[in-house]
N, C-alpha and C positions, 0 to 999 in steps of 0.2 A: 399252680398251672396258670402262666399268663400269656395272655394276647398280645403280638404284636398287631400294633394300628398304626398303618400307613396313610395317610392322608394329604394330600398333593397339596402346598400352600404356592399361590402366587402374591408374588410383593413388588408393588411398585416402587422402586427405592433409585433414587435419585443419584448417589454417592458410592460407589465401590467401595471396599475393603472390609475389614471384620465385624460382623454385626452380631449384638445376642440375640436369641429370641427365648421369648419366657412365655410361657404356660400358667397361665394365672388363673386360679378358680378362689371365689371371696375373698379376692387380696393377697392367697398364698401361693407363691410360686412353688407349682410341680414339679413344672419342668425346665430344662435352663439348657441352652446350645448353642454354641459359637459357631458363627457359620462365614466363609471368605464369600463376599462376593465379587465378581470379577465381570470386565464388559462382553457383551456381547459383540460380537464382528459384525455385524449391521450396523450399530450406535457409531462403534468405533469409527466405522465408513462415514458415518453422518457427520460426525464433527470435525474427521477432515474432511470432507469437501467444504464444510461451513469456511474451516480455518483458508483452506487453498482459497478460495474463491473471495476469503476477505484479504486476505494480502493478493492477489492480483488485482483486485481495485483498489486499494490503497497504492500499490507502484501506476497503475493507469494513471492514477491524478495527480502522485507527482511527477510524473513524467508530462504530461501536458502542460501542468502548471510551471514545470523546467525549459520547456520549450514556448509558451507564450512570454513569459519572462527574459528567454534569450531573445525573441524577437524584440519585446520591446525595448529590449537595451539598444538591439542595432536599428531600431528604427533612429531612438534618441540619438546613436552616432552620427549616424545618416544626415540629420538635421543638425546638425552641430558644424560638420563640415561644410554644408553646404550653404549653410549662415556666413562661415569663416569667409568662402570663396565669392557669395555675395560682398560681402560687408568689401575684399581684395579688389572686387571689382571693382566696387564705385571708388576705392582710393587710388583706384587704377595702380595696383602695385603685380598686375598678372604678368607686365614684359617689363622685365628694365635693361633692354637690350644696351651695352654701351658703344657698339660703335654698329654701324651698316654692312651686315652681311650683302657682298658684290651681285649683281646680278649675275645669269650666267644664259641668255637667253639673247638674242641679237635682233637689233633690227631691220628692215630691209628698207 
């Protein structure tokens, strides 16, 4: 005539999937049980919002780092040209008109 004994175990276990659990009294195992463990839907919530929320900062900063980087190229452009159009100036190469547009304007 035997007893079943029920007794509620909690485990804090870190890793899902097959785990044993053994029953050990002076070294010799009683009892022996394979047990799945599988996640909870709160955890599961937890690590994706960790994951969403890590790649939405990760795309934030290269996206600003992609747009501080376009500006600075077109600043560099910016100053490039405008070096060009100085430098034109002073060789005065900005009209090389070759003959005299006529006036169209009269005098009285």
């Amino acid at each position: 005539n035997s007893k079943l004994l029920l007794l509620p175990l909690k485990v804090n276990a870190s890793y899902v999937g097959l785990w044993r659990c053994s029953f050990l009294v002076d070294g010799q195992v009683l009892l022996s049980m394979d047990h799945t463990l599988e996640v909870i839907a709160g955890q599961m919530n937890f690590w994706l919002w960790i994951a969403a929320g890590t790649g939405i900062i990760t795309i934030l900063i290269v996206l600003i780092c992609a747009v501080i980087c376009a500006a600075r190229i077109r600043r560099k452009r910016r100053a490039r040209r405008m070096a060009r159009m100085r430098k034109q100036l002073y060789e005065q190469k900005t009209c090389q008109c070759k003959k005299r547009l006529p006036t169209t304007y009269s005098q009285f």
